[in-house]
N, C-alpha and C positions, 0 to 999 in steps of 0.2 A: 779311215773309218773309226781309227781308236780314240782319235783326238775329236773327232764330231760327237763321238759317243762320250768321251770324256769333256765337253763341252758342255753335253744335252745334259750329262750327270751335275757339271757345276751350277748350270745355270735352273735345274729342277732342285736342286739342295740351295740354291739361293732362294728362290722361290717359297719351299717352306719355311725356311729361315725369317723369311718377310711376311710368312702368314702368322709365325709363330709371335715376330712383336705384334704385329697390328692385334691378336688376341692379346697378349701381353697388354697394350696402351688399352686397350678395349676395356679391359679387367681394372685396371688404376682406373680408367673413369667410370669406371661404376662404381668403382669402390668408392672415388672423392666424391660420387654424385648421393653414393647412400650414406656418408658419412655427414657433408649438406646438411641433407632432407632432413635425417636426426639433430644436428644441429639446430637445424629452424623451429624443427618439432618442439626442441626442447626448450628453445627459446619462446615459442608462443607459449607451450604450457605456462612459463615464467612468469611472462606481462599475462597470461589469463589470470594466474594466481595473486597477481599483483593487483590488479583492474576488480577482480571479487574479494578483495581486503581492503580496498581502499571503499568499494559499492558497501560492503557491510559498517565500515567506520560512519560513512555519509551517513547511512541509512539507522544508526545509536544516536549520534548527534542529532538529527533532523526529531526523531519521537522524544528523545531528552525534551525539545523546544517545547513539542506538543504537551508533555508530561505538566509543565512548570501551567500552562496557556489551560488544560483542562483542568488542574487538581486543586491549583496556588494563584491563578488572576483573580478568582471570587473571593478568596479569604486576604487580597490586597486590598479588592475594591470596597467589601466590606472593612476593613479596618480603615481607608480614607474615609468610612462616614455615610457609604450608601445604601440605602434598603434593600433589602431583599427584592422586592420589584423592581428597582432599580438597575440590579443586577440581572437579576431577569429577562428586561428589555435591552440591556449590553450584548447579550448572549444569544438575545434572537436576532438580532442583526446578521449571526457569524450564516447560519443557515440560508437566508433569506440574500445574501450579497454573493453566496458559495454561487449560485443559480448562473449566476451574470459571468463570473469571474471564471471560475469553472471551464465555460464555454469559450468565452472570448479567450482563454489563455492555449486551451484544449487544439484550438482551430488556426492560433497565432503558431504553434509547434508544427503543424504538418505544414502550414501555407511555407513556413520559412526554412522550415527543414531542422530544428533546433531543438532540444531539449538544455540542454545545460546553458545556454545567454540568458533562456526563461529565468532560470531558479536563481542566476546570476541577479536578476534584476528583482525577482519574487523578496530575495533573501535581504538584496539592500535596500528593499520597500520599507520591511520590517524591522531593519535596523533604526531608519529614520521614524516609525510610527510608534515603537516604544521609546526612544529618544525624547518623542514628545510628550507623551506621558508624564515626563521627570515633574516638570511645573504644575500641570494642571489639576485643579480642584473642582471645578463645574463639572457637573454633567453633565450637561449637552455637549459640552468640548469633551470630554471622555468618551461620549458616543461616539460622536466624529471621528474621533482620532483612533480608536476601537473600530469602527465601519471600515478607515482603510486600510486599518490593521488584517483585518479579515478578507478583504482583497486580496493583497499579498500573501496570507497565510493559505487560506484553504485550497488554492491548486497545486500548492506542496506535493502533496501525498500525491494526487491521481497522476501528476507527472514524471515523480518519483516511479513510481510505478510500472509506469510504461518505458522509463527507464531502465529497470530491474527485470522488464520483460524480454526488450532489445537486447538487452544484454547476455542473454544466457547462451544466446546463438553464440557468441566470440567466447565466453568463457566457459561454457558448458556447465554452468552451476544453475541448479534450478532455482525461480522465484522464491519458494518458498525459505529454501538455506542462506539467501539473506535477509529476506523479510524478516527471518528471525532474530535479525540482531534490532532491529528495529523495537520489538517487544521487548527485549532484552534492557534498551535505550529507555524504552517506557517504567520501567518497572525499578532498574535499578535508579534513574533520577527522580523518581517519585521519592522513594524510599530515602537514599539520600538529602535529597532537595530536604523533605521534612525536616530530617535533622537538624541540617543548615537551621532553619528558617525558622526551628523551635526556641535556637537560641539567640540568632539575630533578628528574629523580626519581621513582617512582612513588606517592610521596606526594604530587603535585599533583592525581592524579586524580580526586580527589573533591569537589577545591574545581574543576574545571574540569569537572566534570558537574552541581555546583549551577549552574553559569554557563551553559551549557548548556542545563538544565531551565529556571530564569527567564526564559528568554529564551523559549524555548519558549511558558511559560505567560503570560507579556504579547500574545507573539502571539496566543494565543487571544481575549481580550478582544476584538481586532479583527476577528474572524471573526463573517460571519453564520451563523446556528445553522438551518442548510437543513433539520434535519429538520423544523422546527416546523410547516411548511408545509403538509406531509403528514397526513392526517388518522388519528385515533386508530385505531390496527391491533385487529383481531377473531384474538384470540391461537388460537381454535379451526380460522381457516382458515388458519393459520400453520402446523400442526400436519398439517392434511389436504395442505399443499401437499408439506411434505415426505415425507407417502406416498406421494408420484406416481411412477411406476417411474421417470419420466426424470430426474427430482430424484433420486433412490437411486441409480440407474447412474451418473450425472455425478460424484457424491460416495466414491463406492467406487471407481471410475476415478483419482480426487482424490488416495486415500489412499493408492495404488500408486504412483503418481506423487513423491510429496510425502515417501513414504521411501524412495525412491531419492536424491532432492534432501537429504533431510536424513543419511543416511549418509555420503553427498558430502563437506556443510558441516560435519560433526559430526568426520569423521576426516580431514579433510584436512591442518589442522594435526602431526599427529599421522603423517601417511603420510611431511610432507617432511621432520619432525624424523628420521623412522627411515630415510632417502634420504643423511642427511647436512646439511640445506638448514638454513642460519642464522635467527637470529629475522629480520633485514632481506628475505631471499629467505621467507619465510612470509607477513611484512606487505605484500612487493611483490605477492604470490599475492589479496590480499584488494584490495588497490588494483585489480591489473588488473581485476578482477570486476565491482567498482564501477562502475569508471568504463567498462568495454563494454558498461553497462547504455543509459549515456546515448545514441546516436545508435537505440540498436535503440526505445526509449520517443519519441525524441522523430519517428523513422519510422511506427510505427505510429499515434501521435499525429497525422498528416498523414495517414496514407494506407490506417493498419490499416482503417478503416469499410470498406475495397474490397474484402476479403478475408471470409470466412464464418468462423464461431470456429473450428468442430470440425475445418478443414484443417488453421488455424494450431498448433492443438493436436496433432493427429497429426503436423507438424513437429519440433515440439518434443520431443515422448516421441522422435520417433528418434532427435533430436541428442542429448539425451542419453543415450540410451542407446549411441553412439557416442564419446561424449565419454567417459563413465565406463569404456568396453573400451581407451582410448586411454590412460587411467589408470592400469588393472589390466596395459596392458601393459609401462610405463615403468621406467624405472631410476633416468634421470638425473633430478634435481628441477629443474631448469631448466627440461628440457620440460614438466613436470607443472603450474611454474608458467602456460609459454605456454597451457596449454589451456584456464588459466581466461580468457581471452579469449572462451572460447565461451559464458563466463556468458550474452554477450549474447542469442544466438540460440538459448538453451535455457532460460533462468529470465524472461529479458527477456519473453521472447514468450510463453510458456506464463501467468506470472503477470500480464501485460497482458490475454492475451483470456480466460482465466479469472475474470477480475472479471467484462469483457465479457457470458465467455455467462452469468455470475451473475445478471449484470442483464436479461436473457431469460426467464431459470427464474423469479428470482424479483419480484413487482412492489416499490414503490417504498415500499406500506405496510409491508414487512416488513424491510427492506432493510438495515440495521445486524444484525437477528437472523439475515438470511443470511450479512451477512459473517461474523457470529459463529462461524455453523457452519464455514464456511471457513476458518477461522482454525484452529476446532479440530482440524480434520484436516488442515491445511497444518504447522501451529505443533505442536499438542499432540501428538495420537494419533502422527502419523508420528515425533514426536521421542521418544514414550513407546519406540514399536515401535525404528527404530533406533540408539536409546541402548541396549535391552536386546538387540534380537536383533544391532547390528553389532556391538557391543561382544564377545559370547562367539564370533561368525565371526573377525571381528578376531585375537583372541587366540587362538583356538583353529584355526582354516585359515590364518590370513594375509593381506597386503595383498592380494593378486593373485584369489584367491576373493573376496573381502570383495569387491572394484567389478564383478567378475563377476557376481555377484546383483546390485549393484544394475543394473547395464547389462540384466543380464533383467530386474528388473523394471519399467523402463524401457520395452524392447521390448513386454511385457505391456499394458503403459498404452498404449502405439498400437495397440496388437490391437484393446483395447478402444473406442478411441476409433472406428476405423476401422467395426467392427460398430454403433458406436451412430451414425454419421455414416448408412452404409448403410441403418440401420432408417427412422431421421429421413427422410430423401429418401424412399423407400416411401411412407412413410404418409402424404408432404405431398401 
């Protein structure tokens, strides 16, 4: 019995012995499994940190481009020799081609799954259509060659964009904290570029915008291509979405909005030259703009999530539409310039939460063909409408009407918003 007992004893102390590793082995893999997980962890955080320093680098170089193309292509095309009207009709081109391009680029990103082979191919459009530029002295060939300039140029942005929107999921950095280097891009190559350009010439402009766009489009190489992720979009429910009354009323809201803003941008230049105000107090008008973009983006980038969109938006239509009455009432071009300071708290915010409630309206399948749409009623349609209708107010009533419509249509755009805020609440 001693030895049975003495048996049942060894072979119950083996027993715990064999409980005690399998805890033991048990305990090492958890430990190598939480020690892993951190590993991986730490390692995503890395490439996230790395993927929103390269998004922010892209995203200075690509407004740099825009910087040289809004501030510095007129004061080239005038010093080749061309009028004012001239220039004029170069320039409505850009809006009127965005419409087309816009679209067809918008709808090629979801069919194919792509964002970055786009900009890939956007970017070496651009390269080749200032290229061409180098020789030519006609205008009509400078049209041309400007029309497909503008092609390739204007779905930059709205894909950029959607870009920067995709993206935040893997990096966890919001729109707005890179958008900001974007202004940052704008503001400090303005300022620069002028320098440049006071003492060479405005025959440097076009080898400093090839420099510009390569730089540009090496960045891309380094970007991940976030749309791929997403799965292949059903173009019929793209189509139903946008018949949805809330999708219609947000986008007609859009357009009211959007040619107010673009009356603004389109004759501002043009209000300080007839004020008296020098090409330097013009260029200082576009820097302030710029650069009061930056704390309002990298604010809401912290903190916009706390706010609801369609407040921040009925904010905004009022400030502008205050802004532009503070315009129509002015004399001095000094003050005219101060007000662009309010860039921040009127284009800053309106076009931050506007992406925002884009990405609301519409989901993630479609998401480059939203911002297309976007685009073409921010960019096109508003620059079709006041290129034609400010341009005959302009000339025919004068400065002082001409920002009086737009300030009403301003106020307009918060009516509307404020009804469609009210409906929304209701029906939730």
């Amino acid at each position: 019995m001693r030895t049975y007992a003495f048996h049942n004893h060894v072979i119950l102390d083996n027993i715990i012995r064999m409980g005690d590793v399998r805890l033991y082995i048990q305990g090492v893999n958890f430990f190598i499994m939480g020690a892993t997980s951190s590993s991986m962890q730490a390692q995503t955080t890395i490439h996230a940190a790395k993927e929103t320093n390269i998004l922010r680098a892209y995203s200075f170089a690509s407004y740099a481009t825009l910087a040289l193309v809004v501030s510095y292509f007129p004061l080239y095309f005038l010093d080749q020799g061309f009028s004012g009207q001239q220039i004029g009709i170069i320039y409505s081109t850009g809006p009127f081609i965005s419409i087309f391009a816009n679209l067809l680029m918008g709808i090629a990103s979801d069919k194919y799954r792509t964002i970055k082979k786009l900009l890939h191919l956007l970017l070496f459009g651009q390269l080749v259509t200032v290229s061409l530029l180098f020789p030519i002295e006609s205008f009509a060939l400078t049209c041309f060659v400007m029309f497909c300039f503008y092609f390739f140029q204007m779905p930059i942005n709205p894909l950029s964009d959607s870009l920067l929107l995709l993206s935040s999921t893997y990096t966890g950095t919001p729109y707005a904290l890179i958008r900001i280097f974007g202004s940052l891009g704008f503001a400090i190559s303005a300022y620069v570029f002028g320098l440049v350009l006071k003492h060479t010439g405005s025959t440097y402009t076009l080898p400093l915008a090839l420099i510009t766009i390569s730089v540009t489009l090496l960045l891309t190489f380094l970007l991940k291509d976030y749309q791929g992720s997403v799965r292949k979009m059903n173009f019929s429910g793209f189509f139903k979405l946008l018949r949805k009354p809330k999708v219609i009323v947000f986008f007609s809201i859009l357009l009211v909005i959007s040619t107010a803003h673009r009356m603004n941008e389109g004759f501002l230049a043009v209000t300080l030259r007839q004020m008296g105000a020098s090409d330097s107090l013009v260029g200082l008008a576009w820097l302030l703009s710029a650069c009061s973009e930056i704390p309002i983006f990298f604010l809401l980038g912290k903190y916009g999530h706390k706010f609801k969109e369609l407040p921040l938006l009925i904010v905004a239509s009022i400030l502008y539409a205050v802004r532009l009455l503070i315009v129509a009432k002015m004399s001095d071009p000094s003050l005219v310039v101060v007000t662009q300071l309010m860039h921040s708290v009127t284009f800053g915010i309106f076009f931050s939460t506007s992406l925002r409630y884009i990405s609301y309206l519409i989901p993630d399948d479609f998401r480059s063909s939203g911002q297309a749409i976007f685009a073409v009623v921010w960019n096109g349609i508003s620059g079709v409408i006041s290129g034609l209708m400010g341009g005959f107010v302009f000339t025919t009533f004068g400065r002082e009407t001409f920002f009086l419509i737009a300030s009403g249509l301003a106020c307009a755009a918060a009516a509307g918003f404020v009804a469609k805020y009210v409906v929304e609440r209701r029906s939730s």
